[in-house]
C-alpha positions as CSV (number, residue, x, y, z in Angstrom):
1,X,30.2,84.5,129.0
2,X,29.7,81.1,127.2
3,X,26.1,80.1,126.0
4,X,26.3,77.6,129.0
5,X,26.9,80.7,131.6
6,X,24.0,82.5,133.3
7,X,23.9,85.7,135.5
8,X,23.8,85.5,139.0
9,X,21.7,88.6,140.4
10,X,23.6,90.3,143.5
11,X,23.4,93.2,145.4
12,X,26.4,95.1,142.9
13,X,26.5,93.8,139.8
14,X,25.3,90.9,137.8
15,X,27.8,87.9,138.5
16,X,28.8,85.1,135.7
17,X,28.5,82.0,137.0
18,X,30.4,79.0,135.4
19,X,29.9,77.2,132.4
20,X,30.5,73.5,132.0
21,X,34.3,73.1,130.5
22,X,35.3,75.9,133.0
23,X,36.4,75.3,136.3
24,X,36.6,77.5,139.7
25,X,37.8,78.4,142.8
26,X,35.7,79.1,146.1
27,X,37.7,80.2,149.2
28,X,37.4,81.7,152.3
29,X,37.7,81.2,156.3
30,X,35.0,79.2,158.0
31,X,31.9,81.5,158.3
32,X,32.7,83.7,155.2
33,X,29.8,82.6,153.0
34,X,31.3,80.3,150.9
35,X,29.3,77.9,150.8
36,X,26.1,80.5,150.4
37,X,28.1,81.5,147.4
38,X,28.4,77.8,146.5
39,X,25.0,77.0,146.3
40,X,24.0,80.3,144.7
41,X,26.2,79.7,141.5
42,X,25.3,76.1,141.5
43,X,21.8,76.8,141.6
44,X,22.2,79.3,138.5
45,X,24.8,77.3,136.5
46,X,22.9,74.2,136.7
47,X,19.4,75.4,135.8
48,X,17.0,72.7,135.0
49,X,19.6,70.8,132.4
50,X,22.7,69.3,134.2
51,X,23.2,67.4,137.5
52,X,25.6,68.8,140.2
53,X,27.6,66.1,142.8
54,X,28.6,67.9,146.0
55,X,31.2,66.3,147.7
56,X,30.3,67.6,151.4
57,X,33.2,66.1,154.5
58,X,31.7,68.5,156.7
59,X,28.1,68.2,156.9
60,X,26.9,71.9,155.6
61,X,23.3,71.9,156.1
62,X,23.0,74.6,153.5
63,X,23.3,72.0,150.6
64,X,19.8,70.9,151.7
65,X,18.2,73.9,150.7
66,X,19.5,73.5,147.2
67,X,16.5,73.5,144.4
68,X,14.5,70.3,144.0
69,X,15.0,68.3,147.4
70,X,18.6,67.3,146.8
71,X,19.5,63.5,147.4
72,X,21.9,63.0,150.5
73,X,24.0,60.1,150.3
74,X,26.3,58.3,152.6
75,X,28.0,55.4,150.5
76,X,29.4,55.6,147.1
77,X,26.7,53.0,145.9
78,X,24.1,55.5,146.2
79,X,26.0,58.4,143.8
80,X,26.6,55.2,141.5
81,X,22.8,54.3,141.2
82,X,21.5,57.9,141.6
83,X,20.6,59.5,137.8
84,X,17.3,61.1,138.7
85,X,18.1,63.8,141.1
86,X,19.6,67.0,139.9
87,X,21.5,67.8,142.7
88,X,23.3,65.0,144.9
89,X,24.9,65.4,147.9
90,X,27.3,63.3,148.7
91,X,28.4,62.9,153.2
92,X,31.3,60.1,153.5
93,X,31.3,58.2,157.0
94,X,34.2,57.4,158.6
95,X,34.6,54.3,156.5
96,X,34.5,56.1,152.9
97,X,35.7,59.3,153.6
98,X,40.1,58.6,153.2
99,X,41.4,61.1,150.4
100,X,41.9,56.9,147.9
101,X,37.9,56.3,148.6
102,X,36.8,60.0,147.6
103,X,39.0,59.8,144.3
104,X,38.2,56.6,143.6
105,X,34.6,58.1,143.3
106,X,36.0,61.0,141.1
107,X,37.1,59.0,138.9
108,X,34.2,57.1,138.4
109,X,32.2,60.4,137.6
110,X,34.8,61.3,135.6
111,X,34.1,58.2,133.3
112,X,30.4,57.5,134.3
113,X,28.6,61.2,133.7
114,X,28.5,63.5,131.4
115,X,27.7,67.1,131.4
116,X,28.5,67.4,135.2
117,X,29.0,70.4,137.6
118,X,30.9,68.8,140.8
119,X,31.6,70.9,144.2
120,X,34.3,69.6,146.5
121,X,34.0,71.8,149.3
122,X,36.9,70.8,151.3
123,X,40.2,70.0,149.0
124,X,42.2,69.0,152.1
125,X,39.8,66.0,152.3
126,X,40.4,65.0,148.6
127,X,44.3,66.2,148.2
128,X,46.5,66.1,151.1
129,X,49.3,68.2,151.1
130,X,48.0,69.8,148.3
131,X,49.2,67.1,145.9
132,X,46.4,66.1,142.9
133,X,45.1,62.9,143.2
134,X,44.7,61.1,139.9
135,X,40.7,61.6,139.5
136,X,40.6,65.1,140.2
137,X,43.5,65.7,138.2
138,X,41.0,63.9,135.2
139,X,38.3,66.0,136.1
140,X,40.5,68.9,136.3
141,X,42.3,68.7,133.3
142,X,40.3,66.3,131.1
143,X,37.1,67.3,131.7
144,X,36.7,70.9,130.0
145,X,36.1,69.0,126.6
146,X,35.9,64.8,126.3
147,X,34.9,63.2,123.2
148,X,34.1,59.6,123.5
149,X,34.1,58.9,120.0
150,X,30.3,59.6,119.7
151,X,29.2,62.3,121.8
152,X,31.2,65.5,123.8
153,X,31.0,66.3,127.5
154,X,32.4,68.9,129.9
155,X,32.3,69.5,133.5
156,X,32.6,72.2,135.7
157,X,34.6,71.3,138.7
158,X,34.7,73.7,141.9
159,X,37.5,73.8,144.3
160,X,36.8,75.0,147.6
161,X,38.4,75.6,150.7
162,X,38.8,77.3,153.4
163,X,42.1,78.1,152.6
164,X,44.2,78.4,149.4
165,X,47.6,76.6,150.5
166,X,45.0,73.2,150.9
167,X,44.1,73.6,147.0
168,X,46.7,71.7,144.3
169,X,48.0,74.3,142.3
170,X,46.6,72.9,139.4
171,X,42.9,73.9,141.1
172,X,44.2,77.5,140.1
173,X,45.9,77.7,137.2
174,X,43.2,75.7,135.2
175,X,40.6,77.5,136.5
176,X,39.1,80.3,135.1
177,X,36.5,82.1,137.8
178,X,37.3,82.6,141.2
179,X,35.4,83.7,144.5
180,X,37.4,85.0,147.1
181,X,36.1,85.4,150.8
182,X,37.4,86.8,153.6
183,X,40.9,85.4,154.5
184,X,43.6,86.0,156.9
185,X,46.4,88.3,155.1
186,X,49.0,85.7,154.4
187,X,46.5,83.9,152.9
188,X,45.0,86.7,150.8
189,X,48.4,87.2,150.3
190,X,48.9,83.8,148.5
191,X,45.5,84.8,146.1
192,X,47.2,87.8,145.0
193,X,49.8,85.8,143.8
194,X,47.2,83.7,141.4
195,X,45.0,86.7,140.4
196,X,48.2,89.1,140.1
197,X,49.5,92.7,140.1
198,X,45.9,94.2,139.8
199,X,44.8,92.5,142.6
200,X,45.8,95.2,144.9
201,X,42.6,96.4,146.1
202,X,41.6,93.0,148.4
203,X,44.4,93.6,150.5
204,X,43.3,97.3,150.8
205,X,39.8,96.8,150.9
206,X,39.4,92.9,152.3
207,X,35.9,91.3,152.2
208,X,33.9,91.5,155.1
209,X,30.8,89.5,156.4
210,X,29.6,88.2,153.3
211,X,31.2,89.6,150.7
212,X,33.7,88.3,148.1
213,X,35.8,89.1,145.5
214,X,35.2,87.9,141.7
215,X,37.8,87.1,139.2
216,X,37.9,86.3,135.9
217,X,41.4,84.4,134.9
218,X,42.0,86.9,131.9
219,X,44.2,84.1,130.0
220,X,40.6,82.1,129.7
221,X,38.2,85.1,128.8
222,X,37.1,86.2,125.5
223,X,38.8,89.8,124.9
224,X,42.3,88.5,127.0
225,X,41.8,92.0,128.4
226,X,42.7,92.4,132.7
227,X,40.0,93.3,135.2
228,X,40.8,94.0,138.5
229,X,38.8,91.9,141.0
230,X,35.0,93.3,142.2
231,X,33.6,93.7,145.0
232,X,30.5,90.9,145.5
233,X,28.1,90.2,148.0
234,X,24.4,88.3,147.7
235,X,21.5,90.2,148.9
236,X,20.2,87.9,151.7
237,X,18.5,90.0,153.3
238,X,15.8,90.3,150.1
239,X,16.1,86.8,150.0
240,X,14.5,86.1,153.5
241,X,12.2,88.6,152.9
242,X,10.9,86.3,150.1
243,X,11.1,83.5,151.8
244,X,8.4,85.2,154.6
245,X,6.3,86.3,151.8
């Protein structure tokens, strides 16, 4: 866990969430949590220092409840102008929301913030047929560790969706934490292939409800050893109970 990480209480075990300069996936069919999961790491990994962008095509209300009365905005203009909120929402209409517009934007965070956790929670909206579009490939690939000459920056870019044959394959390989969700089997199928031969156990014991798998790509972690993926799932349940309290 890097000194940028934090621990993300569940009902299991104590979950790493990301650090800026690592990237991750989020997947799972419509309904599985993922977005819960979204805004639970985000939450954690952001803290009070960084800013988050959420790239939201589909309207999740959940992004609302994120800490500090997130900004929702509807027009590029408004991300552009918008360096006081910590988290910012960002809901394309019709007229902004073509895969060119949304990368377009990505690639002005890319050169415009620094220190940045972004969340695209649909990558079918951003890369058709899979194919990386030249400002999330930046992000992707240029934005664990940029040096402007003066200062260094990372981000932290999240690729979700609700299925893994809509992310690039780049979204995998340079990622290095992944939260898998319930998914049909030729799909979980297709995860196995990323996570590899000790990933056994999710199609023998597949997520249900809420739960997810975690998985740590060994090639990015500190002792290079391999884990087999464990068994998540966020106690909401306590949560509400709070909440009423």
């Amino acid at each position: 866990m890097t000194t940028t990480e934090k621990s993300i209480g569940v009902r299991r075990h104590s979950l790493p969430a990301p650090g800026l300069g690592e990237h991750a996936v989020v997947t799972g069919q419509n309904g599985s949590g993922k977005t819960e999961t979204a805004c639970q790491i985000l939450s954690a990994g952001v803290g009070n220092t960084y800013q988050a962008i959420i790239i939201d095509t589909k309207g999740e209300e959940r992004f609302e409840s994120l800490p500090g009365e997130p900004a929702i905005h509807t027009k590029p203009r408004g991300i552009r102008a918008d360096g006081e909120h910590q988290f910012i929402v960002y809901r394309p209409g019709l007229e902004d929301n073509s895969p060119a517009q949304i990368d377009t934007l990505l690639l002005e965070v890319f050169n415009q913030r620094r220190n940045v956790y972004l969340y695209i929670d649909e990558m079918y909206q951003v890369c058709p047929n899979a194919k990386p579009t030249p400002g999330y490939g930046y992000c992707l690939m240029q934005g664990r560790r940029r040096w402007d000459g003066k200062t260094a920056s990372r981000m932290c870019i999240f690729s979700g969706s609700q299925r893994p044959v809509w992310i690039p394959r780049h979204g995998f390989t340079e990622a290095k934490h992944f939260y898998i969700h319930s998914l049909s089997e030729g799909d979980m199928d297709v995860m196995c292939g990323y996570v590899g031969r000790k990933s056994d156990i999710m199609m023998e014991a597949p997520p249900e409800g809420h739960e997810f798998y975690y998985y740590e790509n060994t090639a990015q972690s500190r002792d290079g050893k391999r884990y087999p993926p464990q068994k998540f799932e966020f106690d909401l349940e306590r949560k509400q109970e709070a909440k009423v309290a």
